[in-house]
N, C-alpha and C positions, 0 to 999 in steps of 0.2 A: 783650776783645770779649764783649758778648753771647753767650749761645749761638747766640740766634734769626737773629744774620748767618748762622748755616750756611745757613739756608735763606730770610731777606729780598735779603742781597747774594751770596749764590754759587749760590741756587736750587738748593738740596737739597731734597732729596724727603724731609718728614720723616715718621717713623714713627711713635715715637713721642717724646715732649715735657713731661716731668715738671717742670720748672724752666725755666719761659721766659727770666727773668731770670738764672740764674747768668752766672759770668762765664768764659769759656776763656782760660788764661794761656799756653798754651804747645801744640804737638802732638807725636805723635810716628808716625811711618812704619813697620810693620812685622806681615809677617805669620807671626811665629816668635812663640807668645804668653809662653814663658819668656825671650823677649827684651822682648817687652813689660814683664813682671812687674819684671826687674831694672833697665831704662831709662827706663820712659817719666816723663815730668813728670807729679807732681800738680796736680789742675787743668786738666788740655790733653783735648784728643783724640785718637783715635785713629785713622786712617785705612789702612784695611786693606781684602783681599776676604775673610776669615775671617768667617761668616756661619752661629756656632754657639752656642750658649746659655754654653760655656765661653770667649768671647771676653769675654761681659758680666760672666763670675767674674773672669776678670784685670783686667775694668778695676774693678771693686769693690776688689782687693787693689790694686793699682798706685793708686787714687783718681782715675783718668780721670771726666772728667765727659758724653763721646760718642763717640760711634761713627760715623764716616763707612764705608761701606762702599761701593765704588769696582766699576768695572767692570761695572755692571748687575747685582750679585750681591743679593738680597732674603734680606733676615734669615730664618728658619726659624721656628717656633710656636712652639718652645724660646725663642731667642733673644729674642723679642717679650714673651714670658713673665717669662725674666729680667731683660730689661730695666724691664718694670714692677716688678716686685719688688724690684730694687736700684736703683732711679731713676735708669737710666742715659739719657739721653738717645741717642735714632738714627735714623741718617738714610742717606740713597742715594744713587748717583748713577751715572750712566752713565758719566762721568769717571773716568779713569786714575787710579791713586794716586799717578802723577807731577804730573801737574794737580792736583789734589787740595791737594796738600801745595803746591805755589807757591800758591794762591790762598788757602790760610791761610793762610800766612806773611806775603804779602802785606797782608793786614788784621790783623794781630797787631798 
């Protein structure tokens, strides 16, 4: 999928948007980021409430291409920071990280 379905068909609040067109192959759930590092898929997302400039370093080592971040939680100056710096895509949402993750999975 596009990135840009995070936020045309699931209505994420995006942050910020480096790469309208890549493409998301996969996600992964989790807010333990040494779990992220060892598990997540390259290419996917991440969908987490971790909401710190060290989330957008694990997704640069892991090769995550965004960040959902779930439960109303708003990225930090850091985070925003990083994320421009390492072109990670991020986005928001009021939504659970259980919802979250059904409704990508769903569109995968």
């Amino acid at each position: 999928m596009k990135i840009t379905e995070l936020h045309d068909q699931l209505g994420y609040t995006t942050v910020f948007l480096p790469h309208p067109d890549a493409q998301i192959t996969d996600g992964y759930t989790s807010d333990l980021l040494s779990d992220v590092m060892a598990n997540a898929p390259e290419g996917g997302v991440l969908i987490t409430i971790q909401a710190h400039k060290n989330t957008i370093a694990v997704c640069g080592l892991a090769g995550l291409r965004a960040v959902v971040l779930c439960n109303g939680r708003e990225p930090d100056e850091g985070m925003r920071e990083a994320a421009q710096t390492d072109g990670v895509a991020l986005f928001s949402t009021l939504k659970s990280q259980f919802t979250v993750s059904a409704e990508i999975s769903r569109i995968l």
